[in-house]
C-alpha positions as CSV (number, residue, x, y, z in Angstrom):
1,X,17.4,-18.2,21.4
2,X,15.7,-21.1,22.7
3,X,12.5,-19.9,25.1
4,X,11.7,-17.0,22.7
5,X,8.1,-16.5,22.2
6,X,6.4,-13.9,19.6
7,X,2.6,-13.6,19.3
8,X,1.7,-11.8,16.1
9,X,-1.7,-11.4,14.2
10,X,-1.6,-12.5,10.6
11,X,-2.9,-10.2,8.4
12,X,-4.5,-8.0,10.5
13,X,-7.7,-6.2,10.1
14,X,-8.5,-9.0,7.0
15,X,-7.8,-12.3,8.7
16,X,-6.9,-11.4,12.1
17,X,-5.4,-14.8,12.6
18,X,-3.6,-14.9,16.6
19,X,-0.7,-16.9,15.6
20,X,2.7,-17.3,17.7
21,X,6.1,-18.1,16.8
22,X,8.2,-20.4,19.4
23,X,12.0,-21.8,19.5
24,X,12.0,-24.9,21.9
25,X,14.7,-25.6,24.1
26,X,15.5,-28.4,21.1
27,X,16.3,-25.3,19.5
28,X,13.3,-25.8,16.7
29,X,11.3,-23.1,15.6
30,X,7.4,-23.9,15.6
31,X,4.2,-21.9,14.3
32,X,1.2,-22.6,15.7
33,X,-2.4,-21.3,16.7
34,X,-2.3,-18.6,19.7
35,X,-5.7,-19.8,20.6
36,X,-5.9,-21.6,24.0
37,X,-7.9,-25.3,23.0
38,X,-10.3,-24.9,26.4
39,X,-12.1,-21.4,26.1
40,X,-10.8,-19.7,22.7
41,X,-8.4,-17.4,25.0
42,X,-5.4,-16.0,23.3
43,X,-2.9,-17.7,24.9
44,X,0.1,-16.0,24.8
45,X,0.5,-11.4,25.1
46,X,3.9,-11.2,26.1
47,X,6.7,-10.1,23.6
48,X,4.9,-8.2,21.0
49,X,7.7,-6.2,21.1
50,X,10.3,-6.5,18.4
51,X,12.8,-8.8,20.0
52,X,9.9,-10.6,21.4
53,X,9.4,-12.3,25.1
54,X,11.0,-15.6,26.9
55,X,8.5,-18.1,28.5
56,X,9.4,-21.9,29.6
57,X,6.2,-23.5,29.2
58,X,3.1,-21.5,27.7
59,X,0.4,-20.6,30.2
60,X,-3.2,-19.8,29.7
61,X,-3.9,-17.0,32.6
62,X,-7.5,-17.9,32.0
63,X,-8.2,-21.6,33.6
64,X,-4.9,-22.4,33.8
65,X,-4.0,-24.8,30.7
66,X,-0.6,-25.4,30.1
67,X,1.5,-26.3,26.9
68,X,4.9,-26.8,26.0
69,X,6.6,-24.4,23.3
70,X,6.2,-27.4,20.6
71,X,1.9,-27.0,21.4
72,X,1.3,-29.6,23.0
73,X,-1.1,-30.2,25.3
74,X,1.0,-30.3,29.2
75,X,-1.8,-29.9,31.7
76,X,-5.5,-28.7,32.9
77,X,-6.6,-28.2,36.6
78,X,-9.8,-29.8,37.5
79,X,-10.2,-32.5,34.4
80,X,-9.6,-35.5,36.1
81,X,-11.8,-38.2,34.8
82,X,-12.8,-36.5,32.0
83,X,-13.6,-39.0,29.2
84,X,-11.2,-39.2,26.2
85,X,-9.3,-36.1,27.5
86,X,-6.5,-35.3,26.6
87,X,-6.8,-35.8,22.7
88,X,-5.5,-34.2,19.6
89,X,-7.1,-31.4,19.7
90,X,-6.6,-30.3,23.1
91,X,-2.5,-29.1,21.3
92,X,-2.1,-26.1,19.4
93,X,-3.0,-26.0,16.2
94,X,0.4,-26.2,13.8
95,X,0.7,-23.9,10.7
96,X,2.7,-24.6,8.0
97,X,5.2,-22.3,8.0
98,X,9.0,-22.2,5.9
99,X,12.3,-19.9,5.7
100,X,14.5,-18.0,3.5
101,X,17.7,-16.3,4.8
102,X,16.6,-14.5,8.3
103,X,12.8,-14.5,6.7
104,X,10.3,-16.5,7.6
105,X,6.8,-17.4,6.1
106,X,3.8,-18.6,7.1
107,X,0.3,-19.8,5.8
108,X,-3.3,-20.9,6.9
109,X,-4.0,-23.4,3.9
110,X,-0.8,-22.7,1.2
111,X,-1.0,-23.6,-1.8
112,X,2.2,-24.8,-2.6
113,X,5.1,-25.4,-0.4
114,X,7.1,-22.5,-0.1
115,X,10.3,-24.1,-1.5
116,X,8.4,-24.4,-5.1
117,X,7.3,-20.6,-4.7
118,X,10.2,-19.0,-3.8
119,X,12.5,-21.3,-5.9
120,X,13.0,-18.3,-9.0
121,X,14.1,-15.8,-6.5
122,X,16.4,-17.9,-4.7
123,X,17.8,-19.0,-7.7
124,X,18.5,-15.7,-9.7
125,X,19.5,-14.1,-6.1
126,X,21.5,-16.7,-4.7
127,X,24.9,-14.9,-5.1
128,X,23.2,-12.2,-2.4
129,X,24.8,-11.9,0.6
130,X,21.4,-12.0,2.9
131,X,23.1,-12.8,6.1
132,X,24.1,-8.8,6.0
133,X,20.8,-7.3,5.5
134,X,19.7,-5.7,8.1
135,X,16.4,-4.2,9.0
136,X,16.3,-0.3,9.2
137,X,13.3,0.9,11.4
138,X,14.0,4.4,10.1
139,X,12.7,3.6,6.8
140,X,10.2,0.8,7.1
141,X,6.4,2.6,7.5
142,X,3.2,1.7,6.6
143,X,1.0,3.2,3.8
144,X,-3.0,3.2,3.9
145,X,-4.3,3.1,0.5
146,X,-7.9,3.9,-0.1
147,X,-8.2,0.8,-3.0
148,X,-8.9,-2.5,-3.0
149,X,-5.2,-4.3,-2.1
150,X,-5.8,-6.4,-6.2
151,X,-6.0,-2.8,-7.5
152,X,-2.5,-1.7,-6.1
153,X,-1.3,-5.3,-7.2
154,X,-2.4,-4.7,-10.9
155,X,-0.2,-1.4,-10.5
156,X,2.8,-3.0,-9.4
157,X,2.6,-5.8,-11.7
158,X,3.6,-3.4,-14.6
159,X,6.2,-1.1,-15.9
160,X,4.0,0.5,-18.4
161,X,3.0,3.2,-16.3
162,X,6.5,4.2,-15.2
163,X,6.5,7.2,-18.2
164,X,3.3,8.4,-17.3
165,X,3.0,8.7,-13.8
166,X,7.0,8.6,-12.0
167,X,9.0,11.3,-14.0
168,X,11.4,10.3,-11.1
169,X,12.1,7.4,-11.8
170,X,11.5,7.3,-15.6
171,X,14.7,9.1,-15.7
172,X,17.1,6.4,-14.2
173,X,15.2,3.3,-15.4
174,X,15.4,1.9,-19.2
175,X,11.9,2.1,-20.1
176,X,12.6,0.3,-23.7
177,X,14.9,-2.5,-21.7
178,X,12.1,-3.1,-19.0
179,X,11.3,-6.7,-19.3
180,X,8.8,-9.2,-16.9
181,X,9.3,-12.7,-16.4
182,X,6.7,-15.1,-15.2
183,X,7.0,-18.2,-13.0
184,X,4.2,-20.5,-11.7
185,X,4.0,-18.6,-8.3
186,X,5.7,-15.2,-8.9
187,X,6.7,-13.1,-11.7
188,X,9.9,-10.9,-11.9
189,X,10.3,-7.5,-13.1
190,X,14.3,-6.3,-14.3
191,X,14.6,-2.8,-14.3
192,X,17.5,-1.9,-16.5
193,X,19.5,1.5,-15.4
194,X,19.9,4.0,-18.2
195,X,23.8,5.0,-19.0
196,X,25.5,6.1,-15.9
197,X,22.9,5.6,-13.6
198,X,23.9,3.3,-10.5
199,X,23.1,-0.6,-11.1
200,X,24.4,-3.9,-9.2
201,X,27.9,-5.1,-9.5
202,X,27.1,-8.5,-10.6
203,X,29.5,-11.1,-10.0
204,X,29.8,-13.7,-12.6
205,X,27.5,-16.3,-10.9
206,X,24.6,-14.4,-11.4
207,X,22.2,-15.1,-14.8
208,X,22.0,-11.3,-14.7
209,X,25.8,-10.6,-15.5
210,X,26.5,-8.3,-18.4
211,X,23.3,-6.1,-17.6
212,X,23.0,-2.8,-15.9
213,X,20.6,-4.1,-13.2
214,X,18.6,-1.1,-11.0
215,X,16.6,-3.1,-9.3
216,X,14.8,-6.6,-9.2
217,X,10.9,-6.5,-9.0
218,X,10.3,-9.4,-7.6
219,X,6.0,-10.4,-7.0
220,X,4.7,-13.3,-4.7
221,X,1.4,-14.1,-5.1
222,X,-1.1,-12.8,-3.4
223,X,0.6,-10.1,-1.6
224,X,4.0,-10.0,-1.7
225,X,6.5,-7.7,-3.1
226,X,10.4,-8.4,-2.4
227,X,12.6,-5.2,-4.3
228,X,15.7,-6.0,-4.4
229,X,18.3,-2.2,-4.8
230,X,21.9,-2.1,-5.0
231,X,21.7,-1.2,-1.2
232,X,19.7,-4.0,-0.3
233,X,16.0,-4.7,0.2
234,X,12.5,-3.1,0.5
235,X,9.8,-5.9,1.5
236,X,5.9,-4.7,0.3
237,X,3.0,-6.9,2.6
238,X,-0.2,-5.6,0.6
239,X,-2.8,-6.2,3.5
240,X,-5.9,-6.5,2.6
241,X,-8.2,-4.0,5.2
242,X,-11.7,-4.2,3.1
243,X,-13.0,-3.6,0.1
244,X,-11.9,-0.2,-0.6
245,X,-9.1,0.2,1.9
246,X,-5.6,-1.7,1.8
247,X,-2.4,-1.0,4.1
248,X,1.0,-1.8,2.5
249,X,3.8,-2.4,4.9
250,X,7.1,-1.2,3.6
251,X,9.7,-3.2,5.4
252,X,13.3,-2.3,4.8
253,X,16.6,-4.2,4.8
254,X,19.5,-2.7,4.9
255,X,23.3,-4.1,3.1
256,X,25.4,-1.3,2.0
257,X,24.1,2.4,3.2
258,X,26.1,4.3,0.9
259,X,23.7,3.4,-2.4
260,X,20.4,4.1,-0.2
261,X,20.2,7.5,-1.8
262,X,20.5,6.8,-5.6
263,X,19.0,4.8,-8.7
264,X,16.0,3.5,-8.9
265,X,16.1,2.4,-5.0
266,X,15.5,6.2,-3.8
267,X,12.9,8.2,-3.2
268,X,10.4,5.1,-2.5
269,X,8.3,7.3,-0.5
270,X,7.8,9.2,-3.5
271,X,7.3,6.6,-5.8
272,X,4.8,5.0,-3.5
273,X,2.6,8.6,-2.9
274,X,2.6,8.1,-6.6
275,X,1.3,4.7,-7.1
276,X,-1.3,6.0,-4.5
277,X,-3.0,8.7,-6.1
278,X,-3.6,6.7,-9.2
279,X,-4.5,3.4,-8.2
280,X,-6.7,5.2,-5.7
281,X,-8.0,6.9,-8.8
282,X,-8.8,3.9,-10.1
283,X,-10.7,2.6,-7.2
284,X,-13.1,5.5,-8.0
285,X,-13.0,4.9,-11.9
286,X,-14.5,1.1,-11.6
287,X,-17.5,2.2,-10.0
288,X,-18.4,4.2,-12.6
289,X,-21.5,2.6,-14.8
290,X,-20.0,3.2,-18.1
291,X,-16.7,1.0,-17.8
292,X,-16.8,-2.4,-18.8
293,X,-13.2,-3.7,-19.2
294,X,-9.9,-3.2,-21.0
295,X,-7.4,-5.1,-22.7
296,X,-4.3,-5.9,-21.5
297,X,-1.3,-5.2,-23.6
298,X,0.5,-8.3,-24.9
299,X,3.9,-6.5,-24.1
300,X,3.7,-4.6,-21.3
301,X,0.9,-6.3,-18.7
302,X,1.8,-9.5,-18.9
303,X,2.6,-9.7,-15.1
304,X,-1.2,-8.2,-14.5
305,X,-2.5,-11.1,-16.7
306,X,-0.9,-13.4,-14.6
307,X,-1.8,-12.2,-11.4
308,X,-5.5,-12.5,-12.5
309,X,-4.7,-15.8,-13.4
310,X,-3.8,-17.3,-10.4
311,X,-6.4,-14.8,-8.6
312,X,-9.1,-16.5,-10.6
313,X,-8.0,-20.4,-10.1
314,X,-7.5,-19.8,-6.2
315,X,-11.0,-17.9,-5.9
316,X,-12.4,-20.9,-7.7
317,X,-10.4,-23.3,-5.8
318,X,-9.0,-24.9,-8.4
């Protein structure tokens, strides 16, 4: 509603960005630095709280600075006279920031506008009712991981160690019919449900109809992991805590309750204490003197492949 104010820390404990999310009484929704211009306070403490706080201007209870909820620059006590004051820099820096459904996104330096990153999963999950997800506290957590957050990335990014390490789910997913498809920004991996096993009722609409869907797989890069279950959605954040540690944020989203406990969409705590104690072997495994490299298997690590890909470019800034 318009007044509502919610301060947030991007990425926290890797970029620890203050950031703060306003809706003006214009109704728009703005992104911007929580960083007061005059002393490098943070501006704005109130409604860290889920449903966030209400403010009608934004306050710095350091000197006194005021802005409205757009950023920009309202007032200062005692800075009359001062030369070239107020300029552009005296507003809140903006941050590009963009939406899908009741999600939104936002980005210090992007590189590409959101639109062109999300456009594959929009388009294979447009017939998705997203207006009736609906976030369960009960089953979002958060998971610390003692790997670097590229190594758990590498693990999701292929289905070829489902037989190996989840007996779980091995038994509901088609291993043979596991398939990943890659996109400039993202990459998408369809888990197929063996015979019987519990799969999406796909309407006609959807590219998908005709197959026994368990679950969409759905990577965007760096850090972001949107699996999609018949009853409805788990969001991954892979953040990023140093070089050896990584928290993962399970966020979950709620449509139809009576699927949560079947297919390849249960038992994600499971899966994920899974995933843990081998990628966290593997953290230990690199440092050893003796390993060079491996290959990467032209059929089953293509989405790993890719993620190094783009990895590569943006750490060269290309």
């Amino acid at each position: 509603m318009p007044g509502q104010v919610k301060p947030f820390t991007l990425l926290e404990g890797c970029l620890d960005e203050p950031l703060l999310l306003t809706r003006d009484f214009d109704d728009q929704i703005h992104c911007m630095s929580n960083v007061c211009t005059h002393r490098g306070t943070i501006l704005c403490e109130k409604g860290r709280g889920e449903g966030g706080g209400h403010e009608r201007t934004l306050t710095c209870r350091y000197h006194g600075r005021r802005f409205g909820l757009d950023g920009a620059f309202k007032f200062m006590p005692e800075f009359k006279g001062v030369e070239g004051f107020p300029c552009e820099k005296d507003n809140l820096a903006k941050v590009p920031w963009g939406q899908w459904g009741k999600w939104l996104f936002a980005s210090l330096a992007p590189c590409a506008p959101l639109d062109d990153v999300l456009a594959p999963v929009r388009a294979r999950m447009s017939w998705l009712p997203l207006d009736r997800f609906v976030y369960d506290a009960s089953r979002s957590r958060d998971y610390l991981v003692r790997a670097n957050w590229a190594l758990y990335c590498d693990n999701y990014l292929e289905g070829f160690h489902i037989p190996y390490v989840h007996a779980g789910l091995n038994e509901v997913l088609d291993y043979g019919a596991y398939a990943a498809e890659l996109f400039p920004w993202c990459n998408l991996q369809l888990g197929i449900a063996k015979g019987g096993e519990h799969c999406f009722e796909l309407p006609r609409s959807s590219p998908d109809f005709g197959k026994n869907v368990a679950a969409y797989y759905w990577w965007v890069f760096p850090n972001l992991m949107l699996n999609f279950y018949p009853w409805g959605l788990s969001v991954n954040v892979v953040k990023p805590l140093g070089v050896g540690s990584t928290r993962v944020s399970f966020i979950s989203y709620v449509m139809d309750a009576t699927k949560l406990d079947a297919g390849a969409g249960s038992g994600l705590d499971r899966v994920e204490r899974e995933d843990e104690a081998v990628v966290e072997a593997v953290q230990k495994g690199l440092r050893s003197r003796l390993y060079d490299r491996g290959r990467y298997s032209p059929t089953r690590e293509q989405g790993v492949h890719h993620f190094h890909r783009l990895l590569a470019a943006a750490l060269a800034g290309s």
